[in-house]
C-alpha positions in Angstrom: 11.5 -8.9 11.9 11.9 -7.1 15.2 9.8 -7.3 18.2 7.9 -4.1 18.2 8.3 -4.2 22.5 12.2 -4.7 22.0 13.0 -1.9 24.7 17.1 -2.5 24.5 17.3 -2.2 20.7 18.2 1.4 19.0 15.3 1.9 16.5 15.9 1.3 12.9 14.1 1.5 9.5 12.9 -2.5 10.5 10.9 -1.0 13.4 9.3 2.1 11.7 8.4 -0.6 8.8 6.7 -3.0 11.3 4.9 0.0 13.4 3.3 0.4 9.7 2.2 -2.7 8.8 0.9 -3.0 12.3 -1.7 0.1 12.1 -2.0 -1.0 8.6 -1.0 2.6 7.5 -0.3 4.6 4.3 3.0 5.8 3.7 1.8 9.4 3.4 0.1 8.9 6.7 3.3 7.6 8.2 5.4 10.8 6.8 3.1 12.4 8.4 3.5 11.0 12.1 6.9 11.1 12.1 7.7 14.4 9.9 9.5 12.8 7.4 9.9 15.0 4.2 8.8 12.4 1.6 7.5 9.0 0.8 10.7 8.3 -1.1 13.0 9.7 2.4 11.1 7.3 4.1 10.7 4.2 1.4 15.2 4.8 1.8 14.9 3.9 5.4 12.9 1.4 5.5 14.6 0.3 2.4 17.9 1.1 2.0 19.9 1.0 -1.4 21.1 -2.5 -1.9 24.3 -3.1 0.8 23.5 -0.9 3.2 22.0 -2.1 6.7 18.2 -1.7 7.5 19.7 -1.8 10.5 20.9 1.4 10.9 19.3 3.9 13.7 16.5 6.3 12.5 17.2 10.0 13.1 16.8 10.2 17.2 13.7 12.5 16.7 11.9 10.0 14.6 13.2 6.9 17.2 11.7 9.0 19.9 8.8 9.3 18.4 8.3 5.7 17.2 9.0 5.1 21.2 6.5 7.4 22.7 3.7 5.6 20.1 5.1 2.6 20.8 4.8 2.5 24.4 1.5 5.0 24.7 -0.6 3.8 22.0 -3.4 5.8 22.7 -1.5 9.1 21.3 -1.3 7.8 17.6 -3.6 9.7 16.0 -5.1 7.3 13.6 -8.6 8.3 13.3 -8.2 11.0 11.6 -8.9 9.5 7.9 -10.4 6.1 6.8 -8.6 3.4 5.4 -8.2 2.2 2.0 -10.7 -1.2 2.8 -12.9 0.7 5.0 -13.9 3.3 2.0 -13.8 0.2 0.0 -16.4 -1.5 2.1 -18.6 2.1 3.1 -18.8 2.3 -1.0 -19.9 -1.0 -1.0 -23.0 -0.9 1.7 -24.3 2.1 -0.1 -23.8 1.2 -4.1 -24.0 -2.3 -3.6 -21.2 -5.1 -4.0 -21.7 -5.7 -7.6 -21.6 -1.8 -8.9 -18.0 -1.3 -6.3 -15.4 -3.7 -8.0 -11.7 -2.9 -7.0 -11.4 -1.1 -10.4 -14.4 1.0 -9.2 -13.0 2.3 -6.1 -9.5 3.3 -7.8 -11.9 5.5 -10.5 -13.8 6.9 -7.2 -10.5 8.2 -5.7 -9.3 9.4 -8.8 -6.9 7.4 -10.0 -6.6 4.4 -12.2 -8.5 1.0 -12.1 -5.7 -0.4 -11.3 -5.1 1.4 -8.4 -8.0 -0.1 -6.4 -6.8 -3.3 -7.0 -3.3 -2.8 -6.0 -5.0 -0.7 -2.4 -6.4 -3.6 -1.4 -4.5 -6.7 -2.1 -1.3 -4.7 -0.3 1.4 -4.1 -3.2 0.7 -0.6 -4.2 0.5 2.7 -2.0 -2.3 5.5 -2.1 -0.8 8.8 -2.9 -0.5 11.9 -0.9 -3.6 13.8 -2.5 -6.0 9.9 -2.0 -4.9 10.7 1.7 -6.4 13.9 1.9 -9.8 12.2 0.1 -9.7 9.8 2.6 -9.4 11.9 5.7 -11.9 14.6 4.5 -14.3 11.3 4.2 -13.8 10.6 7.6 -14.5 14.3 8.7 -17.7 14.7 7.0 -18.6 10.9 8.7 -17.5 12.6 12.2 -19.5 15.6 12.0 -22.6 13.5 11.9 -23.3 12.7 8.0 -24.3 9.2 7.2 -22.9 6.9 4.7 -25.0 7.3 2.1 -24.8 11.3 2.3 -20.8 11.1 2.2 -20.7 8.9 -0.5 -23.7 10.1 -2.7 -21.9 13.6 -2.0 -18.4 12.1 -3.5 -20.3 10.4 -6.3 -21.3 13.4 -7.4 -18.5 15.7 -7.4 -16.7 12.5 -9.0 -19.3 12.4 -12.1 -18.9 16.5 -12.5 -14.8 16.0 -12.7 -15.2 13.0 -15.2 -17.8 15.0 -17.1 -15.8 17.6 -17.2 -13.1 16.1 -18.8 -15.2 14.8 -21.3 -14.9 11.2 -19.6 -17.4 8.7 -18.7 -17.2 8.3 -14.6 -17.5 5.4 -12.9 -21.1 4.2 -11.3 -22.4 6.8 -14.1 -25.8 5.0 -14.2 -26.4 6.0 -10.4 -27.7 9.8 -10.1 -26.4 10.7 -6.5 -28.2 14.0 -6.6 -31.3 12.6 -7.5 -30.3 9.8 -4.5 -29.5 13.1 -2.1 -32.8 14.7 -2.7 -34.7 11.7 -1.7 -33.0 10.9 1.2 -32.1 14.0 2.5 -34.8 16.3 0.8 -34.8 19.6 3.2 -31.1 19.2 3.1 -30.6 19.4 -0.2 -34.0 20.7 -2.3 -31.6 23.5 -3.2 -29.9 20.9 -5.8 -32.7 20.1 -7.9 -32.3 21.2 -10.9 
């Protein structure tokens, strides 16, 4: 693997593959700091079919970029969504250990329980849309809410999409409103039913 600080190298897929792993950072996320077009355009370069070189040079745009982040690491803009293990872990805190297995948290996001369990042991990658869960968790955590307001806020518009579909949702014996209105109750009076 290539040093990361390797100033005299021409920046391949190796060094867009290690800037990842080293923020610990989605593919989507990723696409998204470099303005590559799709997870599989850049899955090919840091992949490349079988015989070709992952040492060829990335697109000069995308090596600028990698060496602007590289070498002023205070302009990648990471805090802008939570990680997989964080939300893990916030989901945790507030329903408890035992009620937030890694099956749990794939259901909470939406996809399979499978999913959760692939997240967080490193051999599968959260889609585009889990992204955009993930960053408008961390919004609603910037603008002030506390954990258990974000998360009893998510549980519940994740039991109204599973109930909708005529599905049981995960963590259904936990009602989050009923958790919202005693926590928060001039916030959210307006829920009771």
């Amino acid at each position: 693997m290539p040093q990361i600080n390797n100033k005299n190298k021409p920046r391949t897929g190796a060094y867009l593959n290690l800037f990842k792993q080293k923020y610990g950072l989605t593919v989507s996320k990723m696409c998204a700091l470099f303005g590559i077009s799709t997870q599989a355009k850049f899955n090919s370069i840091v992949r490349p079919p079988e015989g070709n070189s992952s040492d060829e040079p990335l697109d000069p745009t995308v090596a600028l970029i990698l060496r602007l982040y590289e070498t002023h690491e205070s302009l990648v803009p990471l805090n802008n969504e939570l990680s997989l293990e964080d939300t893990y872990k916030m989901f945790q805190r507030v329903f408890g250990k035992t009620k937030v297995s890694e099956s749990t948290f794939g259901q909470l996001l939406g996809r399979s329980a499978g999913s959760g369990y692939r997240w967080l042991n490193g051999s599968g990658n959260a889609t585009p849309q889990v992204g955009i869960v993930l960053e408008r968790l961390h919004h609603m955590l910037a603008s002030g809410m506390e954990e258990p307001e974000v998360c009893y806020l998510w549980l519940d518009i994740v039991h109204q999409e599973y109930r909708a579909r005529n599905q049981v949702p995960p963590l259904n014996d936990i009602d989050a409103v009923k958790l919202l209105i005693q926590k928060y109750p001039l916030k959210y009076k307006h829920m009771a039913s």
